[in-house]
C-alpha positions in Angstrom: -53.5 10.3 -10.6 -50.8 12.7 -10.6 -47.9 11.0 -7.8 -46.9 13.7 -5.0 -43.3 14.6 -5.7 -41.0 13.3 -2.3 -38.8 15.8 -0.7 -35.4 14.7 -0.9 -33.9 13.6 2.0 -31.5 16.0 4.2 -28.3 15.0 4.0 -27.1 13.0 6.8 -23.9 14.7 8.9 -20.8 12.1 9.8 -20.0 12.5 13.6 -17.0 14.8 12.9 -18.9 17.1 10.9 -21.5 17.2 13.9 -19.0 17.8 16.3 -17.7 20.6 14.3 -21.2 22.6 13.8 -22.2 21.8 17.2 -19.0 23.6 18.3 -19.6 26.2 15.9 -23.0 26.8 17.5 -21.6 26.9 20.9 -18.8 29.7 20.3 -22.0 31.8 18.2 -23.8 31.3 22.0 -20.7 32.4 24.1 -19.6 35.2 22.1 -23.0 36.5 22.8 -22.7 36.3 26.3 -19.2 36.8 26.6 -19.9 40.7 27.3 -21.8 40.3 30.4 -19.6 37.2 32.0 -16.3 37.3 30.3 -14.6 35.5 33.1 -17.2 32.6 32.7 -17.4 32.6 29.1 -13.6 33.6 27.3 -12.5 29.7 28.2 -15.4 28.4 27.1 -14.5 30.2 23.8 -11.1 29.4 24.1 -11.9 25.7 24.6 -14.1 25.6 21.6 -11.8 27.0 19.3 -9.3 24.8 20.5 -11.5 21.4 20.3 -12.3 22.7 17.1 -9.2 22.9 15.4 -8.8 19.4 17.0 -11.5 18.3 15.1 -10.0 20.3 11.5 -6.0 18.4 12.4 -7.7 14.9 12.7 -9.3 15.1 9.2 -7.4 17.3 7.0 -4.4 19.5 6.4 -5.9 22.7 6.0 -2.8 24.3 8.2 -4.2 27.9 7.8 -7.2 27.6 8.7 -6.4 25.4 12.2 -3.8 28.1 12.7 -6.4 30.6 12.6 -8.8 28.6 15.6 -5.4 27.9 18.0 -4.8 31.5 17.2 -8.2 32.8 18.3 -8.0 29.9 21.0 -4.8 31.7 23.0 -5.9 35.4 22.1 -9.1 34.2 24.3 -7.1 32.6 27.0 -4.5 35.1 27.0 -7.4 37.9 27.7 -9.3 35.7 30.9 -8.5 37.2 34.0 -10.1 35.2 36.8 -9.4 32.7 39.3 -9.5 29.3 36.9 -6.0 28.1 38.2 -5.8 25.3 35.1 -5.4 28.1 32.5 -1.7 28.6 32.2 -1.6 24.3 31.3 -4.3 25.1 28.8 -2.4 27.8 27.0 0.3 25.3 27.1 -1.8 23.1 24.7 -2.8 25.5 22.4 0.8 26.5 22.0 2.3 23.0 21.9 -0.1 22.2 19.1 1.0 25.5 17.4 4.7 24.6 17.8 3.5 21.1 16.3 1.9 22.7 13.5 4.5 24.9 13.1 7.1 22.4 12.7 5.3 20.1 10.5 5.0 23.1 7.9 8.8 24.2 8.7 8.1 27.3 10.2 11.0 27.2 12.7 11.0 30.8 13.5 7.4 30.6 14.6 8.1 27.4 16.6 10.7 29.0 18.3 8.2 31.8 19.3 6.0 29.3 20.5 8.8 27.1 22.4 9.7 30.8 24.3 6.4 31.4 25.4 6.0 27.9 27.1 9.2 27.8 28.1 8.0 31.6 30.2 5.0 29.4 31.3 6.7 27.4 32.9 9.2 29.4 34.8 6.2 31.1 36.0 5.1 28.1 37.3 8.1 26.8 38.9 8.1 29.9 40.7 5.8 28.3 43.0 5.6 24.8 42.4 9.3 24.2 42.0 9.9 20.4 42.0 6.5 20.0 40.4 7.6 21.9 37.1 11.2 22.5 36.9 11.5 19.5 35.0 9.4 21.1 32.5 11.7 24.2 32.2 14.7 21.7 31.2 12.7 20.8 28.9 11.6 24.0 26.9 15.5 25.1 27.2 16.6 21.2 25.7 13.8 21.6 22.9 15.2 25.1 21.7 18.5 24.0 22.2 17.3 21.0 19.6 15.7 23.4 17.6 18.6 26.2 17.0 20.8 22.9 16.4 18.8 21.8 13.7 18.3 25.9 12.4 22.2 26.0 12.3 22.6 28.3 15.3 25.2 26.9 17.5 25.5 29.8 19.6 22.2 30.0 20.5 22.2 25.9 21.1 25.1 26.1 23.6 23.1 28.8 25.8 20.1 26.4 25.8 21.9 23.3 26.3 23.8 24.8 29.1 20.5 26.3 31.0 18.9 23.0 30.6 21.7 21.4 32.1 21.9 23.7 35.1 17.5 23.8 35.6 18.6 19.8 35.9 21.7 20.2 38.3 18.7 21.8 40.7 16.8 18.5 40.9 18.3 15.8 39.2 19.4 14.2 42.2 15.9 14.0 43.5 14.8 10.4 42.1 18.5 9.8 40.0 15.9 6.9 38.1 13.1 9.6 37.4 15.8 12.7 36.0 19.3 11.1 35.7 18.9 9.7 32.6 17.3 12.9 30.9 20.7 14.4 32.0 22.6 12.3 30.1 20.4 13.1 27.1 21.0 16.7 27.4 24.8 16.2 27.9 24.8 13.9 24.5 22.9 16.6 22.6 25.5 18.9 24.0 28.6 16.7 22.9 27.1 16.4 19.3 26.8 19.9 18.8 30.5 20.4 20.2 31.9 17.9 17.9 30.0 18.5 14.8 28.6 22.4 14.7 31.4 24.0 16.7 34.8 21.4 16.0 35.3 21.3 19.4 36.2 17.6 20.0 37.9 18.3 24.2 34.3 19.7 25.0 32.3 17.0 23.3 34.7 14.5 25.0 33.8 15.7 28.3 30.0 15.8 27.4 30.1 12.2 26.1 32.2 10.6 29.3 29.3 12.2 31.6 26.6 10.5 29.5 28.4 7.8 30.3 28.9 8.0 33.6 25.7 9.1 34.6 24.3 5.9 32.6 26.6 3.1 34.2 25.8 4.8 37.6 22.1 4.1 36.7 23.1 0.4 35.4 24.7 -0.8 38.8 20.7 -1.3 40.1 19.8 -4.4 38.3 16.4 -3.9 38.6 16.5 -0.8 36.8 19.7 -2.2 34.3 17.8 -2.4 31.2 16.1 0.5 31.0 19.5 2.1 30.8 21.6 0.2 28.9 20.6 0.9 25.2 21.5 4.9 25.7 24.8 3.7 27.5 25.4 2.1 24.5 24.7 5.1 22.3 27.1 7.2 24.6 29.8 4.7 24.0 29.3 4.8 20.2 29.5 8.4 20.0 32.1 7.9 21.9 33.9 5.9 19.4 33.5 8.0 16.7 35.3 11.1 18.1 37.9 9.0 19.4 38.3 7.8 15.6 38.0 11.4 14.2 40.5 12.5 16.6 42.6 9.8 15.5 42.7 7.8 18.7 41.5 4.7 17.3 42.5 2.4 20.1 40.2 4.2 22.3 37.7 4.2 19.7 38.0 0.5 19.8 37.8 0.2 23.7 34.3 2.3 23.6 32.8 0.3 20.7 34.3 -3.3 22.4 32.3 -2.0 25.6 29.2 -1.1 23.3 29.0 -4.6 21.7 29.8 -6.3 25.5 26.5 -4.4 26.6 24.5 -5.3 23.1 24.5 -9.1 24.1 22.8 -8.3 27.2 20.0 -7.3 25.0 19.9 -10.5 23.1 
């Protein structure tokens, strides 16, 4: 007797790869629709793409083609006009895993394209919901600042630096435990772009001694001490190196005597 012949089995999908066609079928049923009920289905489609190129980042680098989804993600976003009040934070994500990508791939001008467009976001936002997101503007203005500091821009860095700095002087005050210590970061930055892009060691001086004394304001509550003391050490390190490229070496040796004081406390 002649044996039947078995079908061979279908191949068995991992749960990534099920994910990914599921979502493939959904944004083939929503672009269908979307004609009749954009509202209801262009963040459904923007959602999709997005959770779709989640899925492509977590297993591979295929940069392009993720681009291409976050891409499609914000064009769908950026083309919903109803009431859905969440949307601007969603664009957000889209564009801060476009700014990731494009960092990882060193595509600095894009990022700073992408850093721009949150940054307007936001100031949108905070147009209304002040306290709630000015915090976030700082933010955006400190990253480009970072960014044209690392692109060689110093210029451009200054202007960023300084608007951060003056979003913060709006709120900072607020909860000093909550913001205060982001200001000293931004006035660090600030000093290190003085002294070493633009050779202006009187500026960074200034920047560094407000790090400083924004930190040792925070350290006088000992129940909040610790959490301040390692970038109060920083300060006083970059401190000490100014003073030693100015020449002033026995201040130099007064900030880093003061660092290693506050390093034992840490033992």
């Amino acid at each position: 007797m002649k044996q039947k012949l078995q079908s061979p089995a279908k191949c068995q999908l991992t749960p990534d790869e099920e994910r990914i066609k599921n979502t493939e079928e959904n944004i083939i049923r929503y672009k269908q629709k979307i004609t009749k009920r954009p509202n209801t289905y262009l963040p459904k489609l923007a959602e999709s793409y997005y959770y779709l190129a989640s899925l492509y980042w977590e297993k591979s680098e295929e940069y392009d083609k993720i681009e291409k989804l976050l891409l499609k993600a914000l064009e769908y976003y950026e083309n919903y006009s109803g009431r859905k009040q969440n949307i601007p934070l969603d664009k957000i994500s889209v564009l801060g895993k476009l700014l990731e990508l494009y960092n990882r791939t060193n595509r600095l001008e894009c990022s700073e394209q992408m850093l721009f467009r949150m940054l307007e976001i936001y100031k949108m936002l905070a147009q209304t919901n002040w306290l709630i997101f000015s915090e976030d503007v700082s933010v955006m203005e400190w990253r480009l600042g970072n960014l044209y500091f690392d692109m060689k821009r110093p210029v451009q860095a200054e202007q960023m630096y300084l608007a951060a700095l003056k979003t913060r002087a709006e709120f900072d005050r607020e909860d000093i435990y909550r913001y205060r210590s982001g200001t000293a970061q931004f006035q660090r930055n600030l000093g290190e772009l003085y002294e070493s892009h633009l050779h202006d060691y009187s500026k960074a001086e200034k920047c560094y001694l407000k790090s400083v004394e924004i930190l040792q304001e925070l350290c006088e509550n000992i129940y909040e001490r610790c959490n301040y003391i390692r970038p109060l050490i920083y300060s006083f390190y970059l401190l000490a190196d100014l003073y030693k490229n100015k020449g002033e070496q026995a201040k130099a040796d007064q900030c880093n005597a003061k660092a290693e004081i506050l390093k034992k406390e840490l033992e």
